[in-house]
C-alpha positions in Angstrom: -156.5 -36.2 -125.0 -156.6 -34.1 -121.9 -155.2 -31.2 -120.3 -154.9 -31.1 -116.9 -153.4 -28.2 -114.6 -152.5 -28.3 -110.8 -155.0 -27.7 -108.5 -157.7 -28.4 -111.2 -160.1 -31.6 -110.1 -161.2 -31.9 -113.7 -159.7 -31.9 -117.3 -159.7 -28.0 -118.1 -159.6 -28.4 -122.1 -159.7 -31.4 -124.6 -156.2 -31.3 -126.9 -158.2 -32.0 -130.5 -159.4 -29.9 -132.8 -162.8 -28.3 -132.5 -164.2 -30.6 -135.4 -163.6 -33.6 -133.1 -164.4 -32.2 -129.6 -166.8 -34.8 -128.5 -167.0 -33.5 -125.1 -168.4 -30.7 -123.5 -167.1 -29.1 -120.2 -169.7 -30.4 -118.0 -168.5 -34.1 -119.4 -164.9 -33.4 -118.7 -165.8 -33.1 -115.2 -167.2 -36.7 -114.9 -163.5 -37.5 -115.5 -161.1 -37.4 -112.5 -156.9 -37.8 -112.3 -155.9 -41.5 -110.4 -154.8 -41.2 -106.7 -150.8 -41.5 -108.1 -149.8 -41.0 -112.0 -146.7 -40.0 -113.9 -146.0 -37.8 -116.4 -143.1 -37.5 -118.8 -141.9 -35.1 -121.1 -138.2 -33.7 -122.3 -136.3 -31.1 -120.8 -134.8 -28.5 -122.5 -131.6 -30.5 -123.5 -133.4 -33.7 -124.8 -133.8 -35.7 -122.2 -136.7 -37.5 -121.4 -137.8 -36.5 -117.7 -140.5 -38.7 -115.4 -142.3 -36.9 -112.4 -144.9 -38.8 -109.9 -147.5 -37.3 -109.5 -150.0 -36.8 -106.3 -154.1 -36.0 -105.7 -155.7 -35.9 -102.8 -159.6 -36.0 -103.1 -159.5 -36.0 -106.7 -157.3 -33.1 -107.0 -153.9 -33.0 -108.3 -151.6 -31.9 -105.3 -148.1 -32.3 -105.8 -145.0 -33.3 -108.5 -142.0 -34.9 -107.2 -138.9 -35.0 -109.2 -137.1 -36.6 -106.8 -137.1 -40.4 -108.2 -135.7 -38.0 -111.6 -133.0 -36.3 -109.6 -131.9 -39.6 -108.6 -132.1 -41.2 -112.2 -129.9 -37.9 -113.5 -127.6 -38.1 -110.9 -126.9 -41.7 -111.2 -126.7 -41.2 -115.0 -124.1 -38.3 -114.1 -121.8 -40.4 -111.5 -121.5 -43.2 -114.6 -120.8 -40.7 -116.7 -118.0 -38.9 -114.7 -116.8 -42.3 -114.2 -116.1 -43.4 -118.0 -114.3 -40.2 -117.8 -112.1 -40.6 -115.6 -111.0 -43.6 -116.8 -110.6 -42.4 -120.2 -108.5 -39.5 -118.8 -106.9 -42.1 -116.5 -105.6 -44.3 -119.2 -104.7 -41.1 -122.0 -102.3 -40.1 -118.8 -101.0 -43.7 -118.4 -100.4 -44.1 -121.5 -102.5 -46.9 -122.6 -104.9 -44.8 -124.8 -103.9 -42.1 -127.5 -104.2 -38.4 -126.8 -107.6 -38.5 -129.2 -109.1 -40.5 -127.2 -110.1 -37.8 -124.8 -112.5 -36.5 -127.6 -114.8 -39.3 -126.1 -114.9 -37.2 -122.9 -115.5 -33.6 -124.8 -112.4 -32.3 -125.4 -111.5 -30.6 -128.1 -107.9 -29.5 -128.9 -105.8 -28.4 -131.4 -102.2 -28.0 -131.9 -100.5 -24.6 -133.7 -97.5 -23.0 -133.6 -98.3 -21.1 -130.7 -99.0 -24.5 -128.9 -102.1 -26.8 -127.5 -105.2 -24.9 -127.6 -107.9 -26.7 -125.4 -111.4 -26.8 -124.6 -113.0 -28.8 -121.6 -116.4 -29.3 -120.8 -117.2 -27.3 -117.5 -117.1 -28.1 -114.5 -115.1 -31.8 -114.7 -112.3 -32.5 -112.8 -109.9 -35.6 -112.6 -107.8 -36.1 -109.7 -104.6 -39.0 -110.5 -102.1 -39.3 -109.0 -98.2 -38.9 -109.3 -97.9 -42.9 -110.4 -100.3 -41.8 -113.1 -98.1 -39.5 -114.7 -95.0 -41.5 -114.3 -96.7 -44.4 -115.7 -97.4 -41.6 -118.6 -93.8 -40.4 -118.4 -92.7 -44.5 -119.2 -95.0 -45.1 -121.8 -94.3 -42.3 -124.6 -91.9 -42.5 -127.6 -89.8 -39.2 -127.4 -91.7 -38.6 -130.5 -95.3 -38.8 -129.2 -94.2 -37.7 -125.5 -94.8 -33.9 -126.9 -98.4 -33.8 -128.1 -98.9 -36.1 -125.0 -97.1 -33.5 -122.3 -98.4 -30.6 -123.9 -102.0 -32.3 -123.8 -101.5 -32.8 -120.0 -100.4 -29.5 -119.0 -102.9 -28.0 -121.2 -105.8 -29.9 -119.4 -106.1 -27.7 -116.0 -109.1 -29.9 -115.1 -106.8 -32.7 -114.0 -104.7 -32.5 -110.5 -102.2 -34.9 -109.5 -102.5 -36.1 -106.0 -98.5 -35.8 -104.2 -97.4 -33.4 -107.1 -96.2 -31.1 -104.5 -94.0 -34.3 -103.1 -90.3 -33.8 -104.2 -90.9 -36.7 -106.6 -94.1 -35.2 -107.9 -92.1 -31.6 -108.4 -89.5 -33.8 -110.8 -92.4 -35.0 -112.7 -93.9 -32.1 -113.2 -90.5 -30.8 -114.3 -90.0 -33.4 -116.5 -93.9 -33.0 -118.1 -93.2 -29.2 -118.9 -90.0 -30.4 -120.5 -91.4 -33.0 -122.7 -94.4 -30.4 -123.8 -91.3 -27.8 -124.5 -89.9 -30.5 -126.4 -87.4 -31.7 -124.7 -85.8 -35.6 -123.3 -87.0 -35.4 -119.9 -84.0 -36.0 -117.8 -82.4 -39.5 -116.3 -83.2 -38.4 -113.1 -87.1 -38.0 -113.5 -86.8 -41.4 -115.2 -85.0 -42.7 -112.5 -88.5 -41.5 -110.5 -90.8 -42.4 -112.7 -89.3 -45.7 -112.5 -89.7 -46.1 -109.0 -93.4 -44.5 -108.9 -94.5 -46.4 -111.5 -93.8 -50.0 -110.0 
């Protein structure tokens, strides 16, 4: 195996031990890098990473990451996709608070209330039918853990929350995390938002 630097025509070392060099310098140099290559190795967090690789007259020129960028970022967009849908349906209704450990999340109730931890930098953005859809779905008994779970989670933001309907939602979400029936008026709207 070969090591090969930037800028370097030829091999500069042989990666075996001395008992099984069989080449000498001057017979690395008989031994040149293809017009285009790859290589691949593991970044700091695991991942496997690809670059393309360039030479011009035998000597390697350039790296380009950029086919990588794109593989990461697509990777990335997928991921913040399954998110948001998880998120999406824990707010709805149709998946249990728990489920946003799949996302990262890691919570726990005390008697002080929801502690919460998010990975950074994610954002949701729902909207106002979410949360009455949320508001519809949930037993008095869970609608707590649930309310408290959503007002805990400042990475989401509610698109028309600051609509008078969205205001009476939000009212009746800090009620429900306090503990409390939210009122037949912001049923009433979570009626209507929610069809």
């Amino acid at each position: 195996m070969f090591l090969w630097t930037q800028g370097d025509p030829h091999p500069v070392d042989q990666l075996v031990d001395e008992a099984f060099r069989a080449l000498t310098s001057e017979n690395r140099s008989s031994f040149l890098l293809p017009d285009q290559f790859q290589i691949t190795g593991c970044c700091g967090r695991g991942h496997t990473v690809t670059a393309d690789c360039r030479c011009v007259d035998g000597v390697w020129t350039s790296v380009d990451l950029t086919a990588e960028r794109a593989r990461v970022e697509e990777r990335d967009a997928r991921e913040r996709h399954r998110r948001d849908w998880v998120v999406r349906d824990v707010v709805r209704g149709r998946r249990p608070v728990s489920a946003l450990s799949e996302t990262g999340v890691r919570y726990a109730r005390s008697r002080k209330g929801m502690r919460v931890q998010t990975p950074a930098r994610w954002r949701v953005r729902l909207s106002i039918h979410d949360l009455a859809t949320g508001l519809l779905a949930h037993e008095p008994r869970e609608m707590r853990e649930w309310a408290s779970m959503i007002v805990a989670l400042s990475n989401i933001s509610f698109i028309g929350i600051e609509d008078p309907d969205g205001e009476v939602l939000l009212d009746a979400l800090w009620a429900a995390a306090d503990g409390k029936k939210p009122s037949p008026e912001s049923l009433e709207v979570a009626r209507r938002l929610a069809n």
